[in-house]
N, C-alpha and C positions, 0 to 999 in steps of 0.2 A: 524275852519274847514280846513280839507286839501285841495290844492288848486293844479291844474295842476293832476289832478286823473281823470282817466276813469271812466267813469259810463259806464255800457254795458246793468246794468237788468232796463227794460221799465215795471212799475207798473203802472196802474190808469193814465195815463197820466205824474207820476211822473219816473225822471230817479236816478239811484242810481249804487255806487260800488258795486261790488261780491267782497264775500272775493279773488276770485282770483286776482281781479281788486286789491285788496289792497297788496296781495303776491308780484303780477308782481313789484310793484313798491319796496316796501320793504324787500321781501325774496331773490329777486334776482337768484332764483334757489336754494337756502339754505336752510333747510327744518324747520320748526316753531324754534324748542327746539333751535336755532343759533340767532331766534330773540328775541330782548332782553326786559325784560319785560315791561319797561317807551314807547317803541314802541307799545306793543301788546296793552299797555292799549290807546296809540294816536289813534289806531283803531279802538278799540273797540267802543272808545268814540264819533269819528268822524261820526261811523253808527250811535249812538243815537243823533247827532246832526242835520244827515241830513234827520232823520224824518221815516226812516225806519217801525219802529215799530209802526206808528200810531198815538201814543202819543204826543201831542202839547208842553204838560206838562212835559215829558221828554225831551222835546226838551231844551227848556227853561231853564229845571234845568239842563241840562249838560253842558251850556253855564254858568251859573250865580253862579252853587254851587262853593265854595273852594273843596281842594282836601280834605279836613279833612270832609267835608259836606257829600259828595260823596266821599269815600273813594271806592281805586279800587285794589285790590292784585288777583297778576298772582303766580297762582297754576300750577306748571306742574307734579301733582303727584296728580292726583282725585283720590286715592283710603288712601291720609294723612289725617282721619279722625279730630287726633287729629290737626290737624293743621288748618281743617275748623273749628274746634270749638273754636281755643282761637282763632280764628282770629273774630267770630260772638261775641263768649262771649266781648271781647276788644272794637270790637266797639258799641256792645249796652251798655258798661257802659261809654264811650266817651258821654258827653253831650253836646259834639259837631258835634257828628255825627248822619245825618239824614239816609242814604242812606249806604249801602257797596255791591258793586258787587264783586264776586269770579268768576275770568277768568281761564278758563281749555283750554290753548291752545291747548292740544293733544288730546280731547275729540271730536272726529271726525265722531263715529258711532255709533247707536241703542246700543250696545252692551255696548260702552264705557259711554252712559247716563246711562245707567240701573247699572253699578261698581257708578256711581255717585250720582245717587240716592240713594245706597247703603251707600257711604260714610257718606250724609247728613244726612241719619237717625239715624248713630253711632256716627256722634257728634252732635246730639241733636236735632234734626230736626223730626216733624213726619208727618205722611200722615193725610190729612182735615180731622174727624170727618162724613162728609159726602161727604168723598170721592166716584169719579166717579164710574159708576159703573162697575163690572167687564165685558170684552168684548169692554169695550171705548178705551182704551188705552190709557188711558187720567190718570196721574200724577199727585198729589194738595199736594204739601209740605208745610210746614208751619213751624212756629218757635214761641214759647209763649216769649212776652212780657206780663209777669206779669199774668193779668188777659185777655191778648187780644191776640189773633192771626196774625202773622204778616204774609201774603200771600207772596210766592217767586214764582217769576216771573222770567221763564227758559226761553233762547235763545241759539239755537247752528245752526249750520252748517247742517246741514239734510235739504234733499231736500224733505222729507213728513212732516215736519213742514210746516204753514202758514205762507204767508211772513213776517209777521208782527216781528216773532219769529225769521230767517230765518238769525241771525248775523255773522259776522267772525267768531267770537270764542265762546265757549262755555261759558253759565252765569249765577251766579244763584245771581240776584239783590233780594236783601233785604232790606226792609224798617225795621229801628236799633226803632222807638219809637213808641208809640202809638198817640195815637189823642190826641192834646193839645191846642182844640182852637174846635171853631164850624164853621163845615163844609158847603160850599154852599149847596144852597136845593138840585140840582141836583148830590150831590155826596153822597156817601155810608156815614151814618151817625150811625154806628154801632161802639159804644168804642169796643165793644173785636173784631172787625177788625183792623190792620193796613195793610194801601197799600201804593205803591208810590204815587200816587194821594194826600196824606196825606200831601205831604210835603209844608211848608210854604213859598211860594215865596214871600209876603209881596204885594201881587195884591189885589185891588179893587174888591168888586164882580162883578162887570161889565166888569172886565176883565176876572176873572175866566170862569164867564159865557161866552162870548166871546171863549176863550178857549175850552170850553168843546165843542162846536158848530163844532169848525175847528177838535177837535179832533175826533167828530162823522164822520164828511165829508170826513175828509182824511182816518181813516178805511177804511171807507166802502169803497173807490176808490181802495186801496191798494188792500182789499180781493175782488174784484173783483164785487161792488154791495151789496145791502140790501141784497136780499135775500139769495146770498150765506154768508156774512156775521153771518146773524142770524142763520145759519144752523153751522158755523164753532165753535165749541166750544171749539178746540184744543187753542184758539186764544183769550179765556177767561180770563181776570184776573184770575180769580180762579186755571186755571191752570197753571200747571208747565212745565210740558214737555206732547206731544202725543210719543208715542211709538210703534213701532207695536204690537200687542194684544200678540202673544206670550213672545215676551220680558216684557210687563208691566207688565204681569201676575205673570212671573217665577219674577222676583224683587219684587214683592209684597209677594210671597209665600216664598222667601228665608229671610225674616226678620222676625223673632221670638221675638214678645213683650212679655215683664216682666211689670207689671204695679203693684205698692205694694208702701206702707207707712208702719211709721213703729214706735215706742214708747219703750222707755226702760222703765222697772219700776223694784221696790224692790219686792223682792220676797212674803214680806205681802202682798201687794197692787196689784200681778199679781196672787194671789190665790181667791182673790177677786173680780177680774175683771174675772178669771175663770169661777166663779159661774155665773155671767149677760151672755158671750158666751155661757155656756150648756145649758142653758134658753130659745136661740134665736132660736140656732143651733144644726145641727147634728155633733154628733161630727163622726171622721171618722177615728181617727186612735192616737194610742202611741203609741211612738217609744221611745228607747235611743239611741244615737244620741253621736258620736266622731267627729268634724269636725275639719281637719286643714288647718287655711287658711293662704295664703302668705302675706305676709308685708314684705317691701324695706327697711324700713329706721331701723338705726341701732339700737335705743332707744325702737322698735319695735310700735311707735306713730302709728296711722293711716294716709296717705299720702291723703291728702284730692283732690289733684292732679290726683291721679291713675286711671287707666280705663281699666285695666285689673285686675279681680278679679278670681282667683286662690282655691279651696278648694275641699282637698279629704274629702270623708264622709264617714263614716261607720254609718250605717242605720240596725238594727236589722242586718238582713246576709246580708245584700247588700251591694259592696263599690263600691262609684262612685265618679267620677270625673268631678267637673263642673268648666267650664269657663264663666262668665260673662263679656261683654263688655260694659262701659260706668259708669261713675261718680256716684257711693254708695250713695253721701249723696245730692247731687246737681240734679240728672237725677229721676223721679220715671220710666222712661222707658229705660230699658237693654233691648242686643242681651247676648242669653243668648246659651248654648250649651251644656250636659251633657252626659256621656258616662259611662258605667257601665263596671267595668273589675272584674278580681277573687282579693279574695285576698291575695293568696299568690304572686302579685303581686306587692302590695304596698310598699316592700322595691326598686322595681324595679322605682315606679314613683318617688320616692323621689329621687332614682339618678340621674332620668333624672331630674326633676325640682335642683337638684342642678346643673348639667352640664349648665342648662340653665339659670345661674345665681341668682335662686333663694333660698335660704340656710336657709331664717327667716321665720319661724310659729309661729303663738299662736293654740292653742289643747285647742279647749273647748267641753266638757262635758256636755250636758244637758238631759232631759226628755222634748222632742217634743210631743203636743198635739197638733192636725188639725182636725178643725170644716170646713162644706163648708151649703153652703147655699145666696140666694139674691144677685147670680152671682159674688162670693166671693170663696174665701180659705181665712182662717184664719189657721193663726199657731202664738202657742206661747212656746217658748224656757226656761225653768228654768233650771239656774244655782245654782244646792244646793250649791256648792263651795264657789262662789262668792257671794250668797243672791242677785241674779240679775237674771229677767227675759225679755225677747224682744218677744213683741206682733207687728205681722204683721198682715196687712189685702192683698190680692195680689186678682187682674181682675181674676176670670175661664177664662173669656173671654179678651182681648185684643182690641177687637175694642168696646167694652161699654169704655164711658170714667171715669175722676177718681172722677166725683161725685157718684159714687156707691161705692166709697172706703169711702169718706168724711161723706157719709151716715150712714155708716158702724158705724165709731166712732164717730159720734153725736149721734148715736143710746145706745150706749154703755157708753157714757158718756165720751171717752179715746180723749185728742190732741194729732194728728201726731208729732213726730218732726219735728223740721226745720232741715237745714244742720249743723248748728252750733251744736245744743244739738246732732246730729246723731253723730257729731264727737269726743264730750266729753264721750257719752257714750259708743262707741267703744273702744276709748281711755281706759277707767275705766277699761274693760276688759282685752286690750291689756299687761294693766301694773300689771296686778298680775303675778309676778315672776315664780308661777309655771306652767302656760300657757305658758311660752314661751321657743320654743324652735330656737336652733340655729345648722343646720347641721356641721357647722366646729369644732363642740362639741359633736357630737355625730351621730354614724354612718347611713347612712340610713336603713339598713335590721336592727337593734337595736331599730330604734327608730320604727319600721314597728310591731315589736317583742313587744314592751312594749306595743303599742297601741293596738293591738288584743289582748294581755295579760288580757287587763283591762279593755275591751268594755262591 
């Protein structure tokens, strides 16, 4: 604990630092981004020690974990998606790590949670299943471990947070494992939850219990009493951040879920499974179908890395232009973005996508069929070229979760892929020679030329 610090804010009978209390001593008039990150995290860590947030349990473990336990990285750039995400991916495959909090020094206002929230859902993070309801302003992020939900637990600087929330810097703690051990009676004893409460400090049940006791007492002094307590829901585990209504709202409406799985198969065996879909489903549309999508790497491999995914389509007379954001074979939920232009334009997009670095395509060719039905789109792709077809199942809906996908192909008889077979079988595609093209071999209004030639 830091020692020789102002305490100014008077809580429940408890006294405690303001982040300014903690500026005055270490910013010195300097403004955050000049302090440096081994400090931002002594602060951080210094509020969850001196009990701030309520939690006994957090107290505890901010004293007792190693830094690898409780792992803590300062972000000064909430809106580096990828960067929250191999920073969470890292530490939830660390089997050392129980705990990682991501500190947002600059994340100062309503505005700048709502770009953060935004972030957290592009690398991989989504909103609760039964999430709050609209008009709360109430935020429930989450992150799957495996088959369990891992609750993230928001703290920032905002004076309409609950104290409890109410820390120096902006935070989104993450509990990195699930449940590995049976829980005291009095705590959440649900495997597809993990919370920080989870974490194994090696106590006695009679201490935990103990714990849980002081943990209930000191709450409720902090938020002011039972009553206002059980009224405060912003101040919920479950929750993430409270927001004001029109900001939670507009972040919630500006993320666009793609939710789909997806199965390669040979083109006997996807005329087959043809037959069981027109059986289920209405079908609703064929189309042929040109689509060219970007690929980085120079062998034309699929970059199983990538999170920006690239593809013009020519669709019967429609050409469009989609961007998807988030991991192909590893995410089943993208941010996804599509725009429709003419197409005597498309030698004009090639240029730009070569000015901007990107000069490698594969052009595949298929006959697109799409079925919908049981809160589903189905489409499925055959390549006569290749004797290769790809069956997806994708949500109509977005917030139904993806056992109505799982449904779907237990129904049908079809296994999803994993990420691995998703990457062999892209691959397969990637590497037939006459899919692939390369702009510094051929020009773009040429290649614009041959592709409408042939559609």
């Amino acid at each position: 604990m830091i020692h020789d610090l102002a305490r100014t804010l008077e809580l429940g009978g408890y006294t405690f630092p303001t982040r300014e209390d903690y500026l005055t001593r270490y910013a010195a008039g300097r403004s955050v981004d000049e302090i440096s990150a081994d400090t931002i995290t002594t602060i951080q860590s210094d509020w969850h020690i001196r009990g701030q947030n309520g939690c006994v349990f957090a107290m505890h473990a901010a004293r007792s974990l190693s830094a690898r336990q409780w792992r803590h990285e300062v972000l000064f750039d909430h809106r580096d998606a990828r960067r929250i995400r191999t920073l969470i991916t890292r530490s939830v495959a660390d089997p050392g790590n129980d705990v990682l909090s991501l500190i947002f020094p600059q994340v100062t206002t309503p505005e700048h949670v709502q770009v953060l929230v935004r972030s957290a859902l592009e690398a991989g993070c989504h909103l609760a299943p039964d999430d709050p309801a609209e008009g709360s302003g109430l935020i429930a992020l989450r992150y799957r471990l495996g088959a369990a939900d891992s609750w993230i637990v928001g703290f920032a600087p905002l004076p309409n947070l609950p104290a409890t929330r109410r820390a120096p810097f902006t935070e989104l703690a993450i509990r990195t494992k699930t449940k590995d051990r049976p829980t005291h009676p009095d705590l959440n004893k649900d495997a597809g939850q993990a919370h920080l409460a989870d974490i194994n400090l090696d106590y006695p049940p009679d201490v935990v219990h103990l714990l849980i006791n002081k943990t209930r007492t000191r709450t409720t002094k902090i938020l002011g009493g039972t009553q206002r307590r059980s009224q405060m829901k912003a101040a919920k585990a479950r929750t993430t951040f409270a927001l004001p209504v029109d900001i939670a709202r507009h972040s919630k409406e500006e993320f666009m879920e793609e939710v789909e799985k997806r199965t390669g198969l040979a083109l006997k065996a996807a005329l087959i499974l043809k037959g069981r879909v027109e059986d289920s489903f209405e079908r609703r549309s064929v189309a042929n179908r040109t689509v060219v999508v970007k690929v980085d790497k120079e062998d034309f491999s699929p970059d199983p890395d990538a999170l920006l995914d690239i593809k013009a389509k020519l669709i019967g007379d429609r050409t469009l232009l989609s961007v998807k954001y988030g991991n192909w074979h590893t995410d089943s939920v993208r941010r996804e973005h599509e725009v429709r232009f003419e197409r005597d334009d498309l030698g004009n997009l090639f240029a730009i996508l070569k000015l901007l670095g990107h000069s490698r395509f594969i052009v595949l060719s298929s006959i697109r069929t799409t079925w919908s039905g049981d809160g589903v789109v189905i489409t499925l792709d055959e390549y006569p070229k290749l004797g290769k077809a790809l069956f997806e199942v994708e949500l109509a809906d977005a917030e139904q979760g993806e056992e109505v996908i799982d449904a779907v192909f237990a129904r049908l008889g079809v296994t999803p892929m994993d990420s691995r077979q998703t990457v062999e079988f892209i691959a397969g595609l990637n590497q037939a020679e006459e899919a692939q093209v390369d702009l510094g071999r051929i020009a773009p209004q040429e290649l614009a030329k041959e592709l409408v030639g042939s559609h």
